[in-house]
VEXLO-176684 format. One line per 4 residues: their letters; for each residue x negated, y negated, z negated of C-alpha. Coordinates in nm, 3 decimals. Each point is the difference from the previous one (the first is absolute). Layout:
BEGIN
a> X,Y,Z | ...
This chain:
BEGIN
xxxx> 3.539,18.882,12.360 | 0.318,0.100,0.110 | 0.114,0.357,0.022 | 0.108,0.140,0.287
xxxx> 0.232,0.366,-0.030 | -0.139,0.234,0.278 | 0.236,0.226,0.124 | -0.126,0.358,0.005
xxxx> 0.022,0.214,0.257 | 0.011,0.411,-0.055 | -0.227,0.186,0.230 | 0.228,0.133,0.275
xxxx> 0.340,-0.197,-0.111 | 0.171,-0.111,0.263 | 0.020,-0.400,0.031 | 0.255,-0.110,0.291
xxxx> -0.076,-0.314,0.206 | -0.293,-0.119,-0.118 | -0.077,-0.362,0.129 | -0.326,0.061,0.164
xxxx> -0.208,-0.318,0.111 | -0.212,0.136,0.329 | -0.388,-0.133,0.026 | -0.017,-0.281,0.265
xxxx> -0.274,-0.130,0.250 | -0.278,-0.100,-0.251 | 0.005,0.352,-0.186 | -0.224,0.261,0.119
xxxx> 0.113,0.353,-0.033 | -0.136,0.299,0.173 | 0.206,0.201,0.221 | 0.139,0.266,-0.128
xxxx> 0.120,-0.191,-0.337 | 0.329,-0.152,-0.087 | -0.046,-0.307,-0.273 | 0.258,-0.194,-0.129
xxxx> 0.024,-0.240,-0.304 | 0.307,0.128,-0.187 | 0.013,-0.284,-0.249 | -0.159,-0.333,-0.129
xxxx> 0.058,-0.286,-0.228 | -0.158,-0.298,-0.100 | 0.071,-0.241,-0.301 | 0.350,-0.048,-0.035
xxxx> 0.106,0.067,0.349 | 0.267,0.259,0.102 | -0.155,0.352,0.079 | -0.113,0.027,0.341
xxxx> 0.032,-0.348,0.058 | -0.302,-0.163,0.132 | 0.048,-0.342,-0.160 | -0.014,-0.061,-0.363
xxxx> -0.129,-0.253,-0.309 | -0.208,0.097,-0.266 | 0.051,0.133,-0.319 | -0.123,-0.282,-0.131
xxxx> -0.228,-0.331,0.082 | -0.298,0.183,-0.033 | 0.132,0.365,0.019 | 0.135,0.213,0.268
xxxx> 0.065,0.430,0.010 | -0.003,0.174,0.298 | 0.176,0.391,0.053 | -0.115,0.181,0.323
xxxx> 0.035,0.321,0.140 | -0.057,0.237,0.334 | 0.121,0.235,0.137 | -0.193,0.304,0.172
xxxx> 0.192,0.232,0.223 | -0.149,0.365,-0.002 | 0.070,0.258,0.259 | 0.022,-0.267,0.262
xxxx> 0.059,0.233,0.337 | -0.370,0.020,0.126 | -0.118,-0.234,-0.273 | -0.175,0.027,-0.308
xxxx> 0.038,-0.032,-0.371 | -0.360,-0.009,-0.146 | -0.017,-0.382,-0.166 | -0.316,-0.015,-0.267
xxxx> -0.200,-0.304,-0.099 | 0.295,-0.241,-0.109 | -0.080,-0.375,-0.017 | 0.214,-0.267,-0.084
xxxx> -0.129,-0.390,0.055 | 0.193,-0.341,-0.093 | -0.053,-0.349,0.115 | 0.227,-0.284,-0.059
xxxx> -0.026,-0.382,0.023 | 0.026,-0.281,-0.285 | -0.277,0.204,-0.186 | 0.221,0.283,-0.084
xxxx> -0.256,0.282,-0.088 | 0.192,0.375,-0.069 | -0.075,0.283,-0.286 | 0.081,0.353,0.098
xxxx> 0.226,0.126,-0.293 | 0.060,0.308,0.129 | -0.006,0.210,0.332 | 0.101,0.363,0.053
xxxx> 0.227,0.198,0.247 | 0.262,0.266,-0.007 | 0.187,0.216,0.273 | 0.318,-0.073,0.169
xxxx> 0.261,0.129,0.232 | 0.252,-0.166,0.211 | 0.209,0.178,0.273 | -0.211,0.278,-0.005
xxxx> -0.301,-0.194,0.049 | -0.303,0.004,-0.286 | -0.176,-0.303,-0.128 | -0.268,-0.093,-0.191
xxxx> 0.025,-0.331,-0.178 | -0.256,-0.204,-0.076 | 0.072,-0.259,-0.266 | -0.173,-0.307,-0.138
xxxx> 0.106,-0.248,-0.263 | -0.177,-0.321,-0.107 | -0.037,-0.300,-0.210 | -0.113,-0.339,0.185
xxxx> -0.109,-0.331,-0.108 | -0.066,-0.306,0.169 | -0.022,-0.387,0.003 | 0.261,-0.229,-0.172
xxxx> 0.146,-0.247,0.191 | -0.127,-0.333,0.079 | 0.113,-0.362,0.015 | -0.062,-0.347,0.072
xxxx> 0.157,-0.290,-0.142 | 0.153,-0.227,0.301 | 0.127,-0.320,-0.150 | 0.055,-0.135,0.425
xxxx> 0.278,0.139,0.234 | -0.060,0.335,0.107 | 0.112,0.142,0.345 | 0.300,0.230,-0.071
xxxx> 0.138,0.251,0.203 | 0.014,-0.068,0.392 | -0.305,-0.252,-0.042 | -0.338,-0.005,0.183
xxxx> -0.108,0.159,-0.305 | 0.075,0.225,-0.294 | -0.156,-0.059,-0.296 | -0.237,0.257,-0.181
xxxx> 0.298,0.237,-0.200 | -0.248,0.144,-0.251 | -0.107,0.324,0.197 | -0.188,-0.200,0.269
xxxx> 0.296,-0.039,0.197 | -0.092,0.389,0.061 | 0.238,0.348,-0.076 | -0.181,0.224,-0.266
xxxx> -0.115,0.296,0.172 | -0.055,0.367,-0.070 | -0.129,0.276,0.217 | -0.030,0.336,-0.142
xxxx> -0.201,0.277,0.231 | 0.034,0.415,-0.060 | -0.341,0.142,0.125 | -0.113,0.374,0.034
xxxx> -0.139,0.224,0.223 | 0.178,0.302,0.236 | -0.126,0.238,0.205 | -0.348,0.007,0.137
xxxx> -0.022,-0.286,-0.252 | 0.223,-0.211,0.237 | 0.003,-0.369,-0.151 | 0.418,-0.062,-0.189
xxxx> 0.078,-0.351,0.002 | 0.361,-0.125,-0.123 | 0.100,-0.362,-0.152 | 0.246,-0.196,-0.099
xxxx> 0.043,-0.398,-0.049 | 0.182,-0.152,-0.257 | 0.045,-0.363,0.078 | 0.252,-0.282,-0.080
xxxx> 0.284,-0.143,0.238 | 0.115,-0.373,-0.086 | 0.277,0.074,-0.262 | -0.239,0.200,-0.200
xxxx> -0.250,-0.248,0.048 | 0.241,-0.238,-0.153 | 0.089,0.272,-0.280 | -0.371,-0.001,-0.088
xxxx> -0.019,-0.356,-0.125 | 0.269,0.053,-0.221 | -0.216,0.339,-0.162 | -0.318,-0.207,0.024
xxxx> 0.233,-0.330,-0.208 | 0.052,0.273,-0.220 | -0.370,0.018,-0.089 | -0.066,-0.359,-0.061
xxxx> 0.263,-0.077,-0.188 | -0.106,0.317,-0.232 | -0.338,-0.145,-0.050 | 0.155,-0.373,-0.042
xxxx> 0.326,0.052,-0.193 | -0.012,0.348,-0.098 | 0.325,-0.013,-0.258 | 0.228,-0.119,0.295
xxxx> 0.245,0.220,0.213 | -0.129,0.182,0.231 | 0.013,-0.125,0.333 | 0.250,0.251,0.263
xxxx> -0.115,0.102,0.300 | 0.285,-0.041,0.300 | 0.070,0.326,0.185 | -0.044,-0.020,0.355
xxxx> 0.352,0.006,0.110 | 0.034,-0.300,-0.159 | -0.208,-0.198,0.274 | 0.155,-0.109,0.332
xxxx> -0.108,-0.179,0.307 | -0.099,-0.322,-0.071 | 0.220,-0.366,-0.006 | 0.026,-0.352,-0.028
xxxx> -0.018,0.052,-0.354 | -0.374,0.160,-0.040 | -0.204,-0.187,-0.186 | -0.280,0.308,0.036
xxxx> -0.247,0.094,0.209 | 0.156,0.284,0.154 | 0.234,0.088,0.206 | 0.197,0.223,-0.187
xxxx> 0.176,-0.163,-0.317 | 0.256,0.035,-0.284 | 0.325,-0.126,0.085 | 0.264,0.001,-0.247
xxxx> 0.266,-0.160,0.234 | -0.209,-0.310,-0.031 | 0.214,-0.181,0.319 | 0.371,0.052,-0.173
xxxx> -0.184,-0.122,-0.344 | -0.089,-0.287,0.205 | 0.313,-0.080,0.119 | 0.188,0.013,-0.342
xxxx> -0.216,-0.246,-0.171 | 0.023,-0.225,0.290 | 0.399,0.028,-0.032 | -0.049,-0.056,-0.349
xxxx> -0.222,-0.360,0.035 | 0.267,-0.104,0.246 | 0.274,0.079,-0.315 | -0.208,-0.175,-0.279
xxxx> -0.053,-0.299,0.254 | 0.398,-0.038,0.069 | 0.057,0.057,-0.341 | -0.177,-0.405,0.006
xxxx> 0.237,-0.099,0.322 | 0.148,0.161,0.212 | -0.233,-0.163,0.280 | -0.299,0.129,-0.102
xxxx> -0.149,0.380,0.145 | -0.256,0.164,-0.006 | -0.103,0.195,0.362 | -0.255,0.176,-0.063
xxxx> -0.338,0.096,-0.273 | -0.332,0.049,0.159 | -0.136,0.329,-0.172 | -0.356,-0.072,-0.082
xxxx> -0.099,0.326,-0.105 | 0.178,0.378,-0.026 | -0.174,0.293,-0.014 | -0.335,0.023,-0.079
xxxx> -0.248,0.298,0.020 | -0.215,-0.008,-0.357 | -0.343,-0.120,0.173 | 0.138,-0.257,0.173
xxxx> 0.203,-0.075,-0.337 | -0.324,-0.025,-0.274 | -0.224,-0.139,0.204 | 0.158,-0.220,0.241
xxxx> 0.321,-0.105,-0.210 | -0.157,0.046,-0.324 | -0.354,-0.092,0.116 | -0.153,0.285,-0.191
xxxx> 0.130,-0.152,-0.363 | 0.003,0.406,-0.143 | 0.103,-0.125,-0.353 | 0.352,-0.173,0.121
xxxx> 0.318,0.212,-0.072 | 0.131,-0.098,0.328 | -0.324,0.211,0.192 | 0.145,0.322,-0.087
xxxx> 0.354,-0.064,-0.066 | 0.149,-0.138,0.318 | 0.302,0.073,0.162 | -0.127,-0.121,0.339
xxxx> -0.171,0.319,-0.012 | 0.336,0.231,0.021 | 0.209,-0.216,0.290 | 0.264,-0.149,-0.284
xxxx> -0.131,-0.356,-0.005 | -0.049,-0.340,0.152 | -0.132,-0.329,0.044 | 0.165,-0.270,0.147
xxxx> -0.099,-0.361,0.044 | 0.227,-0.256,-0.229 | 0.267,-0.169,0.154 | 0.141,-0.334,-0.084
xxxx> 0.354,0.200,-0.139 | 0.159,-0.277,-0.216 | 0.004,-0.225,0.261 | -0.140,-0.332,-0.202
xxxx> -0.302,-0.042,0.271 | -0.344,0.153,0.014 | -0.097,0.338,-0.204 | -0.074,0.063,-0.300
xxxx> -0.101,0.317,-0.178 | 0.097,-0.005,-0.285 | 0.336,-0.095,0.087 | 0.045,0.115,0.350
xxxx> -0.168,0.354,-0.117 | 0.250,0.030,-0.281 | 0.299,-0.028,0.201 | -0.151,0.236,0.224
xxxx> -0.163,0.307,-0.238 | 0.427,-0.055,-0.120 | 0.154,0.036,0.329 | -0.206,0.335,0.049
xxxx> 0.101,0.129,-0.329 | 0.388,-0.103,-0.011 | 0.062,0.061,0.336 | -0.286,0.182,0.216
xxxx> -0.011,0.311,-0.287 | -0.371,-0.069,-0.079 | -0.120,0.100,-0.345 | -0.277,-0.222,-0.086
xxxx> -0.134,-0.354,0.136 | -0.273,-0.205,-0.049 | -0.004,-0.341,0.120 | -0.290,-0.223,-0.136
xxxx> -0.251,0.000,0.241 | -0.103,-0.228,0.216 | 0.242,0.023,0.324 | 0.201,0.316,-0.015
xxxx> 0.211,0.236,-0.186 | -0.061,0.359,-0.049 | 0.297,0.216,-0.062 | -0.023,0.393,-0.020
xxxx> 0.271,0.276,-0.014 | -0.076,0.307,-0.232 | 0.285,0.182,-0.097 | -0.089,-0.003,-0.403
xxxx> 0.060,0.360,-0.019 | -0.267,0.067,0.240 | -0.222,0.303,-0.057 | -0.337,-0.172,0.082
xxxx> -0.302,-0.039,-0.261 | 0.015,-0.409,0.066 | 0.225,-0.118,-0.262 | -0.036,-0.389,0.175
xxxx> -0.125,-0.224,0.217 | -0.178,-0.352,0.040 | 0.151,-0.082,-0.381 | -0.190,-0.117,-0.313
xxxx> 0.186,0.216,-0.155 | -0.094,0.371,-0.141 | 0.261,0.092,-0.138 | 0.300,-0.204,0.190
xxxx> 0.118,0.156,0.298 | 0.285,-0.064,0.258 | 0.041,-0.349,-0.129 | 0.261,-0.257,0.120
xxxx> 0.026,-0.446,-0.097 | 0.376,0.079,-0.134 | 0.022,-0.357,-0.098 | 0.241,-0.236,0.122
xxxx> -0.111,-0.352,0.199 | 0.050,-0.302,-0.156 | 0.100,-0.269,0.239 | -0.101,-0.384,-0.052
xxxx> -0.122,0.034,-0.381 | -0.061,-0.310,-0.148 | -0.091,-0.125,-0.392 | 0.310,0.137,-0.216
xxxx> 0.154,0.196,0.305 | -0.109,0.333,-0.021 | -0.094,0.182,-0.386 | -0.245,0.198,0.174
xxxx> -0.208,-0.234,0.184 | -0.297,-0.130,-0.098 | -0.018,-0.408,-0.109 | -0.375,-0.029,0.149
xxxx> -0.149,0.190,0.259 | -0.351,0.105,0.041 | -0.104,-0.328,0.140 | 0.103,-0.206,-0.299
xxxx> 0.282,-0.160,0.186 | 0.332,0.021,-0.174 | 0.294,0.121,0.180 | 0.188,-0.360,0.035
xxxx> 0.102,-0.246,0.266 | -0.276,-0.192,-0.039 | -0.223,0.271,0.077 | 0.208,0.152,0.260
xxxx> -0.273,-0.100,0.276 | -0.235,0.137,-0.157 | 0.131,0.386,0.050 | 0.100,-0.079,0.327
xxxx> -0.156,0.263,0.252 | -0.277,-0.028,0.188 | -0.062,-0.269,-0.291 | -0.335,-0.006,-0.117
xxxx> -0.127,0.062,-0.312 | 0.264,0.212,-0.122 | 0.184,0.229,0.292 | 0.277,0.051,-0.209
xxxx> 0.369,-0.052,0.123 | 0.237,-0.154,-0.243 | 0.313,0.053,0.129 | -0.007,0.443,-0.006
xxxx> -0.178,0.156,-0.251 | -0.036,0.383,-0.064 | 0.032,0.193,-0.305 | -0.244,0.303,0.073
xxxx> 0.072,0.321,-0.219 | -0.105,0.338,0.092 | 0.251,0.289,-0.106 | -0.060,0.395,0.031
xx> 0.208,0.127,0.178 | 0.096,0.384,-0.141
């Protein structure tokens, strides 16, 4: 449980400016009393902030108190009978730790305070696997996000009785806006992957300035994202395709990459993208998830005709590294390239993302191109590929792309090493 430092409050000290929050419509409160709530909290949102995430996946602390004005002119001050009552969604059940009041005095006016702290705990998030194309943000639909497509919800009520036994009724609702909805996949991520992979860094949680309306680069549900200057990223590895393909001739150019993905919110990320495979490194530890990567379809960059990915994908996850300021690539999938930008001195708990590797980070192909190998030409390339053909004239068709069996093209052939970078 966390903590929380009261502050304490002398009997008749003098406390200037008090932020007061006044009762509103729904509260019932007899004439002839002033009630105010003077403070609340809830998981790890601010103080007297209504929205918030939980402690944890399963845990959430709440901090309350009111305030009861004595000496109101005409009023009264006679409060006995204190009740306190909790109910929250998502099967979030609360524990009274402790509850007591003390005397205060602000601008010459005297207060009791009523105060209640207490523990929470609720249901885990849940998931379904979708292995078919799920509506994204701005569809008909939006898929489940774990929480029942639903804000968790809190409402804490201060009941007593006054004068002539004159019913007190005060509350107070805790519930989440979008970016903390958002923020509360990212604590409840943290909970799976500490039941699944509980000796890996621990997953950060975004703070909420670090959401912003949403763009053409949300791959999420929302409509709030991370955007980590995603559009000027863009642009740089598209100027740097169009520099590796002139590098070929100077007629060749590259206009433009079709971003398949950017940001992703975590649901939308393990379930839909991941299609609920828990045990993969790249679940938890993807940059997609923190607006500093992308996906873009492969384009034919080389010019020789048709695409190929393990070709065409090289020359791209290059052109984003030597000249778009990426730190990592990964190119052999299917149809695109994923490229990410993490400064290597950053000051989050993921160490990488979408690599094989645990202990590799911020890696870079720092290998030159060979251009038209053949048999004898080139020290470093192999004499027989993987289909059994040997690299020779004879065989030249063979490795010709677009060629089945083999795929392979003769004439450029790439000499993959990954470096550190420190």
């Amino acid at each position: 449980m966390r903590i929380r430092i009261l502050s304490i409050y002398f009997f008749f000290s003098v406390l200037a400016l008090i932020p007061f929050e006044r009762s509103t419509a729904t509260d019932s409160i007899p004439e002839g009393y002033n009630l105010m709530w003077l403070y609340y909290q809830a998981g790890q949102g601010k103080p007297r902030e209504s929205t918030f995430i939980t402690d944890t996946e399963t845990t959430c602390d709440i901090d309350v108190r009111v305030a009861v004005e004595h000496a109101v002119p005409g009023g009264y001050s006679i409060i006995r009978n204190i009740e306190w009552e909790v109910e929250a969604s998502h099967g979030f059940t609360f524990t009274r730790n402790w509850s007591k009041n003390y005397m205060l005095v602000d601008s010459g006016r005297i207060y009791t305070v009523f105060t209640y702290s207490g523990s929470g705990i609720g249901n885990p998030h849940s998931g379904t696997a979708r292995s078919t194309h799920c509506s994204n943000y701005g569809g008909t639909t939006n898929p489940p996000n774990g929480r029942q497509n639903k804000p968790i919800e809190i409402t804490v009520r201060f009941k007593a009785r006054g004068y002539r036994d004159s019913p007190i009724n005060i509350s107070h609702r805790f519930i989440q806006d979008e970016i903390d909805q958002i923020r509360q996949e990212y604590v409840d991520l943290q909970g799976t992957q500490m039941k699944i992979k509980p000796d890996d860094p621990e997953i950060s949680i975004p703070s909420r300035t670090a959401f912003s309306d949403s763009n053409s680069y949300n791959s999420g549900h929302y409509g709030q994202m991370i955007d980590e200057s995603l559009s000027t990223k863009h642009t740089h590895w598209i100027e740097a395709c169009d520099k590796k393909a002139k590098s070929f001739s100077s007629n060749l150019s590259v206009n433009g990459l079709s971003v398949n993905s950017g940001y992703r919110n975590p649901h939308h990320h393990i379930y839909h993208v991941c299609n609920g495979r828990l045990d993969q490194k790249t679940t938890f530890r993807s940059w997609h998830q923190y607006g500093v990567a992308l996906d873009v379809a492969t384009v034919d960059i080389d010019g020789l005709g048709g695409i190929q990915q393990s070709i065409d994908g090289h020359y791209m996850a290059r052109a984003a590294i030597e000249y778009a300021n990426a730190n990592w690539t990964k190119h052999d999938y299917n149809s695109h390239v994923h490229a990410q930008w993490v400064n290597r001195n950053s000051t989050t708990s993921l160490s990488m993302s979408e690599s094989e590797s645990d202990t590799t980070s911020n890696v870079i192909d720092n290998s030159p191109d060979c251009d038209y190998c053949t048999t004898g030409g080139c020290s470093q390339c192999p004499t027989t590929g993987a289909c059994g053909h040997t690299y020779q004239t004879s065989d030249a068709s063979s490795h010709v792309r677009g060629t089945p069996p083999c795929g392979i093209q003769l004439m450029r052939v790439m000499h993959v090493k990954l470096v550190r970078i420190t």
